[in-house]
N, C-alpha and C positions, 0 to 999 in steps of 0.2 A: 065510185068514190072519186071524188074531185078536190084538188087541195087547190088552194090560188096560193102558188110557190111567192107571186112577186110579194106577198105580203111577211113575209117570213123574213125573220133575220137571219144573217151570216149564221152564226150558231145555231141556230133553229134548221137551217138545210143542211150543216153539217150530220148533226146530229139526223134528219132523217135520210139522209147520201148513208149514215152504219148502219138505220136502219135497216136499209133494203141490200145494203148489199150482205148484212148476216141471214134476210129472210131469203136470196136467191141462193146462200151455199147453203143453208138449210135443207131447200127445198131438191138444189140438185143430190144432195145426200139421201133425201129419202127417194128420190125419183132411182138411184142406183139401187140403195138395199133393197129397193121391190125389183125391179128388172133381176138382180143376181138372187132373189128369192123365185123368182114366174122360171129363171132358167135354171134354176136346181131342181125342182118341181118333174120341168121337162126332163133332166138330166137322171132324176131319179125312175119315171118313167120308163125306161129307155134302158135301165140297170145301172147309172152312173151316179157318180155326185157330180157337183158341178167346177170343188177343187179338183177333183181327179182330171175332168179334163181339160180343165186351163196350167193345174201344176200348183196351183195355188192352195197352201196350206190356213186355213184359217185359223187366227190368234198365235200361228208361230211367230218367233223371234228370233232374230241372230243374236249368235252366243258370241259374247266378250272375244274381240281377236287374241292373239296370243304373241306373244310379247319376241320381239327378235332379236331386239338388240337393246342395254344396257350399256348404261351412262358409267368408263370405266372410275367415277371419281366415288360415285353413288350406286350402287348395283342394283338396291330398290328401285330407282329411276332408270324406267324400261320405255321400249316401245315398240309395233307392231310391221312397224314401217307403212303403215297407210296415215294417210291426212299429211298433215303439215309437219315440217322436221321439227324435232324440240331443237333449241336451242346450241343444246348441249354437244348432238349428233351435228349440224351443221357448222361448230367451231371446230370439232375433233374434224372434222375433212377437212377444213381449212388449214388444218395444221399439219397436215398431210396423211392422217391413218384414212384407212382403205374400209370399207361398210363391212370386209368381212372381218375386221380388227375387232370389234365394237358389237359382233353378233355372238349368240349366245349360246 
């Protein structure tokens, strides 16, 4: 398959530059689920799965964090203390309460 790029417009290469790069994670997707299929196979073989011996559960999910500290103005307005501070948590420090003031 031969394309003569130079004849294509701007838009016309864009558009096949998404092409190819949705048909290469495509293709590296299914190049994965067969390899982690040929090694469950083996792993099954052998008396294994193949989450067992990597540790990997498949289609689990982490459960909702659980909440630490409470916005004393709002009690509903919680947080877990992971990611970014709300707002609310990083004035109350600025105004001098301590993160164990503010926990729940």
């Amino acid at each position: 398959m031969k394309i003569d790029l130079n004849s294509l417009s701007l838009k016309d290469l864009k558009d096949l530059q998404s092409q190819v790069a949705k048909a290469i994670s495509g293709y590296e997707d299914r190049r994965k689920k067969e390899l982690i299929a040929e090694l469950d196979e083996i792993a099954k073989a052998k008396g294994f799965s193949f989450a067992e011996l990597t540790g990997a559960v498949p289609g689990r999910k982490r459960s909702p964090s659980v909440a630490k500290y409470a916005n004393p103005a709002n009690a509903a307005d919680t947080w877990s203390g992971r990611g970014r501070k709300p707002r609310w948590f990083s004035e109350a420090l600025a105004r001098g309460k301590k993160p164990e003031d503010l926990a729940i």
